[in-house]
N, C-alpha and C positions, 0 to 999 in steps of 0.2 A: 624655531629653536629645536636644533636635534643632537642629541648625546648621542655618540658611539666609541665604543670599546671595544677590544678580544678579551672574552670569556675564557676562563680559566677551567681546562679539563678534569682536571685533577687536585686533590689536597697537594698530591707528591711535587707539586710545583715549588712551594714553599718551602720545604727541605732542599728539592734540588737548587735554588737560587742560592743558600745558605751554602751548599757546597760546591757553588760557583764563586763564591764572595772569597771561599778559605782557598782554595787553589790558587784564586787569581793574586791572593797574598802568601802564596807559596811563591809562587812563579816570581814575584817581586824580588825575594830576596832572593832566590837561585842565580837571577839577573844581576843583585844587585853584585853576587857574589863574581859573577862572568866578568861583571862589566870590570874585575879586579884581577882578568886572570894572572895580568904576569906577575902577582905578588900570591899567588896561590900554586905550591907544589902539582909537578904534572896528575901526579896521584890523585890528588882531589880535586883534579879540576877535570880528570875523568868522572870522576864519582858526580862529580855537581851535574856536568855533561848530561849524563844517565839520570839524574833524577829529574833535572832539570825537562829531559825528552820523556817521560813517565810524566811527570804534573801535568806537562803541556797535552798530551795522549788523554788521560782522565779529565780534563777540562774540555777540552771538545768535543767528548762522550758526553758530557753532562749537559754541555751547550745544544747538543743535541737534544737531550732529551727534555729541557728547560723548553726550546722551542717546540716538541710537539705535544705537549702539555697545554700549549695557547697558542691560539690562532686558527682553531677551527674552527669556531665559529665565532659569531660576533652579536652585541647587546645594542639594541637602539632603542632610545629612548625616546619618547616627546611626550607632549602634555596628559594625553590620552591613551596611550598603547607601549606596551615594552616587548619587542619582537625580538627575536635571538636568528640570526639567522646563518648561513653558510657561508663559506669562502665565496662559493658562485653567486652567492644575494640570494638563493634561495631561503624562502621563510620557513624557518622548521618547528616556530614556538609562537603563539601572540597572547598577548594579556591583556585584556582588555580593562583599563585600572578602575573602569565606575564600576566594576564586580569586586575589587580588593575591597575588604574590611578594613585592612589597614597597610602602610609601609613604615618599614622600617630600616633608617640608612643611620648612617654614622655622623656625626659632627663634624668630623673633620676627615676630608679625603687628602691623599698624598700620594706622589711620585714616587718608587719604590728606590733605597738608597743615594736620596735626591742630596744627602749634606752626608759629613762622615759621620753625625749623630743617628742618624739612620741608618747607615751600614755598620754601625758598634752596635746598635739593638739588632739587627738581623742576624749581625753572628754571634750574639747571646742564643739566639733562637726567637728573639720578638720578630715577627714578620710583620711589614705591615699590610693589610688585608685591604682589600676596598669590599666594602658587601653593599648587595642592597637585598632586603627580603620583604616579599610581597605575600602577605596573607590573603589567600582569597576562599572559597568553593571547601571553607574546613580546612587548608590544608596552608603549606606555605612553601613556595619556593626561594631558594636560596642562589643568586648571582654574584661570582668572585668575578672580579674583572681587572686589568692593568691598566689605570692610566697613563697616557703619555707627555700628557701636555695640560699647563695651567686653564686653557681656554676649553678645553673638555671637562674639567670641575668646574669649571664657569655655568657652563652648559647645563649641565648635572645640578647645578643650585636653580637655577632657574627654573628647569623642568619639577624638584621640589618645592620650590613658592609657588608655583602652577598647581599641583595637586593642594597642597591646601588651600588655597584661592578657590577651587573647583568644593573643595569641602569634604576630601579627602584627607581620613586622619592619617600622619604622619607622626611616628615615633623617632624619636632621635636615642641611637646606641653608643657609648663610648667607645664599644670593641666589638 
């Protein structure tokens, strides 16, 4: 059983997704307004034109920077070790969990804007987070990471019955 993710570079990720979510509901209705042009004077349907090519311009700026935000490196899990490692597979981190004191994950992991109840909390500003945080050596680090797929929380459950089975304490966070 092995969890893998992209680790998340940055907090600014979070923000930039929220201002990927409001553009691409910009762009919706500039569309929605095109897809009406011949019922919309030439005048404004220059103006929508131009805005419509500005939303689209800052949304791929962002899209840009959304993607180099994650995907540099990546989180693997299994029973016993949580390595972080490169694009190349190079290992650049390893943990070894029978030195954690403790982990701490969430109750519940999620898809990010997987139902529209999810993308109406993101663009309040709720994001949702996947964390896991390992206490170990005094200190504790902290993993934000993207899932993609239901079978990789599958993964990620398993790998936490595993640590408590092993007799590794486990804390469970709502947020």
């Amino acid at each position: 059983m092995m969890f893998r993710a992209n680790l998340i570079d940055t907090p600014d990720y979070y923000k930039l997704r929220r201002q990927l979510l409001l553009f691409g509901f910009l762009l919706s209705g500039f569309m929605g307004l095109l897809a009406n042009f011949y019922t919309i004077p030439h005048l404004w349907l220059i103006i929508v034109l131009i805005l419509t090519g500005l939303v689209f311009y800052y949304f791929f700026q962002t899209q840009k920077e959304v993607t180099a935000t994650t995907g540099n490196r990546k989180i693997e899990i299994d029973s016993g070790y949580i390595r972080v490692k490169s694009n190349a597979g190079k290992i650049l981190e390893e943990i070894n969990l029978e030195q954690a004191d403790r982990i701490t994950v969430q109750e519940t992991y999620g898809i990010p804007a997987e139902n529209i109840h999810e993308v109406i909390k993101e663009l309040r500003g709720e994001n949702l987070q996947n964390v896991l945080i390992i206490h170990y050596k005094g200190h504790q680090r902290r993993f934000d990471f993207i899932l993609d797929s239901y079978y990789m929380i599958e993964q990620l459950k398993k790998s936490v019955d595993a640590w408590k089975a092993s007799g590794i304490r486990v804390d469970a966070s709502t947020r």
